[in-house]
N, C-alpha and C positions, 0 to 999 in steps of 0.2 A: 526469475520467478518460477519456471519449471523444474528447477533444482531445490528450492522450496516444497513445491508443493506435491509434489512426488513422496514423501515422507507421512501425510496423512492416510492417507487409502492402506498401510501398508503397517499401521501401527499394530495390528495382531498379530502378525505372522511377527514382529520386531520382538515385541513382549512373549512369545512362545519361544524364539530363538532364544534369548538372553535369561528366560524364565523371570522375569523383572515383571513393572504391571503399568498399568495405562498412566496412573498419576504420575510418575519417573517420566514416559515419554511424552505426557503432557508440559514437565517442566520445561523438558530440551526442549518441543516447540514452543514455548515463552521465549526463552532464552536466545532460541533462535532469532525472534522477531525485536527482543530487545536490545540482541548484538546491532542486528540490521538499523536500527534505529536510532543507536548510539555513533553509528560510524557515517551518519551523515555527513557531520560535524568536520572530521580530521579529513573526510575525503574532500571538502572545498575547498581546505588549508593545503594540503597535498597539493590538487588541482592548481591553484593560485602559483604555488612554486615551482610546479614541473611542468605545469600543461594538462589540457583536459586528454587527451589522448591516449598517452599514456595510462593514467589514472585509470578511465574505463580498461585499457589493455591490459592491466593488472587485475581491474575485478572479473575479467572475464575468465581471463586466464586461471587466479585462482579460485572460482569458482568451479574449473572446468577439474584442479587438482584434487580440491574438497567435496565433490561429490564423488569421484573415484574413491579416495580414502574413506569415504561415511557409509560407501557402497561394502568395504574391504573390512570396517570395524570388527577386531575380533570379541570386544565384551561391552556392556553397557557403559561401564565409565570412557570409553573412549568411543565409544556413539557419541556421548554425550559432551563431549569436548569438539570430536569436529562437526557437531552440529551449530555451536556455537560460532566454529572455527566459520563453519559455511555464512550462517546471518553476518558476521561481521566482515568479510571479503563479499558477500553480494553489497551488502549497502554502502560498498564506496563508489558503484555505480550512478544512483539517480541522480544526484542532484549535480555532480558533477555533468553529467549528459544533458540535464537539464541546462547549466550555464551553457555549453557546447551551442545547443541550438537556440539560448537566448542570443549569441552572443554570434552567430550564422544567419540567424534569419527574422525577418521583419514579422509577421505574423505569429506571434510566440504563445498564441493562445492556441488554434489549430498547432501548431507544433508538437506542444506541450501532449494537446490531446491525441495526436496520434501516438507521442511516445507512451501515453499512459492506457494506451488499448490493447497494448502485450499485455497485461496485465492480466484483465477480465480473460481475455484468449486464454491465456495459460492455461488460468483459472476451468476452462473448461476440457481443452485437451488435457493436460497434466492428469491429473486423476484416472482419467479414465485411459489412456496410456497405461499408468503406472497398475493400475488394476487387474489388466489384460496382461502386461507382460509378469506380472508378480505369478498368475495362474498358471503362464507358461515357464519362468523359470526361475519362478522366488522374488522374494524381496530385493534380495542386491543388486538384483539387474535393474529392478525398478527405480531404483535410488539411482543406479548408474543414467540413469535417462539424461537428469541433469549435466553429467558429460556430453551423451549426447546429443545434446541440446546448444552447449555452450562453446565446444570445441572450434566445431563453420562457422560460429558468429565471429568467434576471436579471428579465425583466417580473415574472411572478410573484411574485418573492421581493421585487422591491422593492413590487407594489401588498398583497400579503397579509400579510407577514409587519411586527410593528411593531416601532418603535425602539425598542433596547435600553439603558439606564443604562451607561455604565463601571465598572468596580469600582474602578479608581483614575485621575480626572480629572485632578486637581491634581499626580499625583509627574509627577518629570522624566523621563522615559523612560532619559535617562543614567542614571540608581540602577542602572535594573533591567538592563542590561549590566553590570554592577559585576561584576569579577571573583568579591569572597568571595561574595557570595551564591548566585551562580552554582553554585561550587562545595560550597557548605554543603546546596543545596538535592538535588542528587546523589547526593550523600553519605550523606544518612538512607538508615535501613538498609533500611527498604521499598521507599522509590524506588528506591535500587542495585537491588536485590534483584528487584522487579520490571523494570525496565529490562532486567537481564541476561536472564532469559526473554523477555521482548520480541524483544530482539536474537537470541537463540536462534530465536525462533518466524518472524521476519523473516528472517531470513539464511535459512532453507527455504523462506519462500515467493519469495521474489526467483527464487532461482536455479528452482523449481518453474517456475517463469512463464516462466521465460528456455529452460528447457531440456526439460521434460517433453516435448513431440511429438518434439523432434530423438532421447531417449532410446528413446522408444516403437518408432522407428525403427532407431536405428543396434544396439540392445539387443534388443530382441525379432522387429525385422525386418517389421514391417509398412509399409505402405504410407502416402505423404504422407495422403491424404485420411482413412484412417482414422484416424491418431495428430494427426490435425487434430480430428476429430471427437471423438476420447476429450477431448480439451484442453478442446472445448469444453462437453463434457458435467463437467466434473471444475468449471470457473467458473458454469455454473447449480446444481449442487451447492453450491457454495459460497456462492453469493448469495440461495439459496432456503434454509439453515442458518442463517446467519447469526444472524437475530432468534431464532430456537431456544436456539442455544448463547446469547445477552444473555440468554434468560429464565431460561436454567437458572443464569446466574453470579447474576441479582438473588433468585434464589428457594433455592438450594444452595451459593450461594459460591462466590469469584473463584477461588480457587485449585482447589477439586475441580473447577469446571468446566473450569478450563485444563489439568487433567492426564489429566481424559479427554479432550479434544482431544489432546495426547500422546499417549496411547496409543493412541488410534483412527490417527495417525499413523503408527506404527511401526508396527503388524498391515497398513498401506495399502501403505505402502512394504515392507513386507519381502516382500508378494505380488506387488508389481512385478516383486523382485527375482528370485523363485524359480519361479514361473509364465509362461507365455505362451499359455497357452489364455485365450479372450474372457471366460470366463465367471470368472476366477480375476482375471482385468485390470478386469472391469468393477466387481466389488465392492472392490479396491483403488484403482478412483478416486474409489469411492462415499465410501469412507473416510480419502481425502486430502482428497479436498473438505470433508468434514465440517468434518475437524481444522483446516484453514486457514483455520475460522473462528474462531479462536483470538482474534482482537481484541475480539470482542465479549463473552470473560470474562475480558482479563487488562487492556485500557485502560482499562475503569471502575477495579482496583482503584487504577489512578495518582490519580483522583478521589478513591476513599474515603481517603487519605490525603496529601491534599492539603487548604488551608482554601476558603473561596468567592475571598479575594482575590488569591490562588495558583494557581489554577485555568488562568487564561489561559494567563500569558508562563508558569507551570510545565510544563504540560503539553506545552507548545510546546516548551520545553526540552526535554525526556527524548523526545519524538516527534525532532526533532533529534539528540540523542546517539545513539540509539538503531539510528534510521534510516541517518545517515551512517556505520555502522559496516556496518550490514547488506546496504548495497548496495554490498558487496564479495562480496556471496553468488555474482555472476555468473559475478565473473572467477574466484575459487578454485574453484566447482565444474568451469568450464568448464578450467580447467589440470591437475585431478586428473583429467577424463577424456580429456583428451588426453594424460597420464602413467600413469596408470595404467588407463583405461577406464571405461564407462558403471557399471559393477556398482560400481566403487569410489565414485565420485562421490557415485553416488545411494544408496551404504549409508551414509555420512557424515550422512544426514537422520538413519537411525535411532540414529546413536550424540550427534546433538545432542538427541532427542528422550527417548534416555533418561537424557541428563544432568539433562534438565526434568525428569522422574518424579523421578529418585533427590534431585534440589535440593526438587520440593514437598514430597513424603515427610520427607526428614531435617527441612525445618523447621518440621511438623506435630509429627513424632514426637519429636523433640530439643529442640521447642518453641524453636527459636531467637531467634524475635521478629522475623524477618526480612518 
């Protein structure tokens, strides 16, 4: 994630090097996150045949080479390739990691959540890292962060952690691209079923990440550094929740836990909406941060119905479908508040969040089976 996000704080000085302009380095970061999210997918399949070990020891590893090279880019068009290059060697990481410790440990909700608390963290140092070292010595070193960042994790992981079995050595990897299965596996009504909230719960947080400070600003009229500061306060929120919300899905269940993250959602956002006093802002970002830690009670239940030898290239799947839908969250938010403004934009969270409430409800109480 730090080899990511190292790349935003830094996009002026990229566009003055290259003499290129913001909507170019806007596409590579699409591109980046649609690499990432396309490579779900091939890394369960991978994982399934060679072992989860490995698999992460490659994304680390090349992630550790493609941030050096992205650091090293001598022109725009090859920015723009190994940026690419980097989203799709980060994301054969997650979900592979994810089977790893479904597949190690009993408590997969806390698991899950602590693995997904890097994230938010990044989310906070990264930037501000990248910021500070770009003043002292440019851009490239700040991208270089990402190496070093990723470099000790790979030592680590490759002296501490031991090799893992495949769950399927022998099939062909061809099978498991096979259209029908692909699509049979979707198709259950759980998977669907979950996945659409996913995708629900995604499409919020994208554009949250993409747009929150520019909101805080151009919406309530505050100042860069302060709706900088809220940003950042709203991702240690987030990454310090995290393992809370996994404990509360493995101890109270996947779904009650996901619809209080909804809900905590909507009371966050609607105080964004109708406040601009600090003290009214700052407990609605207490409360988006909670809620956006939503993976850590709605990705286990793809696990609880999923089998052990499904688990991999499955989850990789629905992470993929899900994902590639979701990182459309940017550009529609960002179109609705250039049409209709910042209030319209960012009410569209609370009307995806109560479609979540009124979807777990009905298929508790209607007992759908979903």
């Amino acid at each position: 994630m730090v080899a990511r996000l190292v790349i935003s704080p830094v996009v002026p000085e990229i566009v003055e090097t290259f003499d290129s302009s913001t909507g170019v380095l806007g596409l590579a970061l699409t591109g980046l996150w649609m690499a990432y999210a396309f490579a779900q997918f091939p890394s369960g399949v991978l994982a399934d045949r060679y072992g989860e070990r490995i698999i992460i020891l490659v994304a680390i590893g090349l992630t550790t080479v493609a941030s050096a090279l992205l650091a090293l880019s001598p022109s725009m068009p090859v920015f723009l390739i190994f940026t690419l290059i980097l989203g799709g060697v980060a994301g054969l990481h997650y979900s592979v990691a994810t089977t790893l410790l479904t597949r190690e440990l009993n408590n997969i909700g806390t698991a899950i959540g602590l693995h997904n608390s890097g994230a938010p963290l990044a989310g906070l140092l990264a930037p501000i890292a990248a910021a500070a070292v770009s003043q002292w010595f440019g851009w490239r070193a700040a991208i270089a962060l990402g190496t070093v960042a990723a470099l000790p994790i790979f030592i680590l992981f490759r002296w501490k952690v031991r090799p893992t079995e495949p769950a399927r050595p022998e099939q062909p990897m061809g099978d498991r691209f096979a259209l029908r299965p692909v699509v049979e596996l979707l198709s259950r009504r759980k998977i669907a079923f979950t996945a659409v909230l996913a995708f629900l719960f995604e499409f919020i947080w994208q554009a949250t990440a993409s747009f929150l400070p520019t909101f805080l600003i151009a919406y309530h009229g505050y100042s860069v550094t302060f709706a900088s500061a809220l940003f950042s306060a709203y991702f240690v929120i987030q990454g310090l929740t995290q393992p809370g919300i996994g404990s509360l899905s493995d101890r109270y269940g996947r779904e009650e836990t996901a619809g209080f993250c909804a809900v905590l959602g909507i009371s966050g956002f609607t105080l964004l909406l109708v406040g601009s006093r600090l003290a009214v802002l700052l407990v609605g970002i207490v409360l988006i941060g909670v809620s956006m830690g939503w993976g850590a009670a709605l990705l286990p239940r793809f696990m609880d119905n999923l089998s052990d030898e499904e688990r991999g290239a499955g989850f990789g799947l629905v992470r993929t479908a899900y994902m590639m839908m979701s990182a459309t969250g940017s550009v529609v938010v960002g179109t609705i508040a250039d049409t209709a403004g910042w209030g319209i934009a960012f009410g569209t969270f609370v009307v995806f969040l109560s479609m979540i409430c009124l979807s777990l409800v009905g298929n508790r109480v209607l007992n759908l089976g979903f």
